[in-house]
C-alpha positions in Angstrom: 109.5 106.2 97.8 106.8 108.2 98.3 104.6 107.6 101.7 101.1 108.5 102.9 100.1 110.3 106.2 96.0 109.9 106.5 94.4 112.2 109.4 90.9 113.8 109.4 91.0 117.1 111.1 88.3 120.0 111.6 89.0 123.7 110.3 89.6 125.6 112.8 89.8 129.3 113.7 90.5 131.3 110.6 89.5 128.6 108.7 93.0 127.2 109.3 94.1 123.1 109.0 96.5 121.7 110.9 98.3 117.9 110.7 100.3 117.2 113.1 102.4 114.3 113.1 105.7 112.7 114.6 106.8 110.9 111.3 108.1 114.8 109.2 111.0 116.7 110.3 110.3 120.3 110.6 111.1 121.9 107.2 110.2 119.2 105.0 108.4 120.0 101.9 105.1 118.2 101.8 102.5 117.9 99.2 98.8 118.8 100.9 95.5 117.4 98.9 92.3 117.9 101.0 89.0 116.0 100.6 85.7 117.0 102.0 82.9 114.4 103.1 80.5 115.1 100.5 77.6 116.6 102.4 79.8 119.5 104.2 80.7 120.0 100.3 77.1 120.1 99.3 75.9 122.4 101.3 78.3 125.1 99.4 77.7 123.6 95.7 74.9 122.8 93.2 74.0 119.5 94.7 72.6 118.6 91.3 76.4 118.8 89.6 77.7 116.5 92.4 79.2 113.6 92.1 80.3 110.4 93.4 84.1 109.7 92.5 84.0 105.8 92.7 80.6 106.3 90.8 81.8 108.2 88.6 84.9 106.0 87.8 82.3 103.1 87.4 80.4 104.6 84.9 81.5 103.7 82.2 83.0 100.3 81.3 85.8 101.5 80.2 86.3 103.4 83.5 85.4 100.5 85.1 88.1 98.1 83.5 90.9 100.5 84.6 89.9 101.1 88.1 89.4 97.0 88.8 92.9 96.5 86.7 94.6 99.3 89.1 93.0 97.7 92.1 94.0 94.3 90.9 97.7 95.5 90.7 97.9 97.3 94.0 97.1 94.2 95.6 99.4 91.9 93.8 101.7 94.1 93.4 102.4 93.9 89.9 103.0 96.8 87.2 103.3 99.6 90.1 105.9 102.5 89.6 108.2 103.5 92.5 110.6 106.4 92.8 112.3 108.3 95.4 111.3 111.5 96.7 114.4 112.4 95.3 113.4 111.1 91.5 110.0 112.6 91.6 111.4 116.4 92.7 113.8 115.9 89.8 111.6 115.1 86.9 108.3 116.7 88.3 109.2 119.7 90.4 108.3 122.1 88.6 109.4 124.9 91.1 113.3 124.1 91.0 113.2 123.8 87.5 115.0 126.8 86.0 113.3 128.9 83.2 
């Protein structure tokens, strides 16, 4: 099963991120997915071409159907999908796949 380590950090020097945390073992491969506060992202980008993910996911009813169904099953639990670490490097890895 796959779990979740949430920290905000600031870049620091050399525009460099660290996380530290107690719960990996030195050596383990992680998967890293950053997300920037909007206005720090803003300030780079064409504010006009920004926008809102949960807005964007309610635009459209459609969009709305499946986000409220996938909160709906989070919290009773129901139609989820579970693996292993071990499962997910197997079918999805694509590094240790050979070619």
């Amino acid at each position: 099963m796959l779990t979740g380590i949430k920290q905000q950090v600031i870049v620091g020097k050399q525009r460099k991120i660290e996380i530290q945390t107690s719960e990996l073992a030195e050596g383990t491969v992680v998967e890293v997915i950053v997300l920037v506060e909007q206005d720090v992202f803003e300030e780079k980008t064409n504010p006009s071409i920004q926008q809102d993910e949960t807005e964007y996911l309610l635009s459209t009813e459609a969009n709305r159907y499946q986000l409220m169904t996938a909160i709906q099953n989070i919290e009773t639990k129901t139609n989820l999908v579970s693996f292993t670490p071990e499962e997910w490097n197997k079918e999805y890895n694509i590094c240790s796949r050979s070619v």
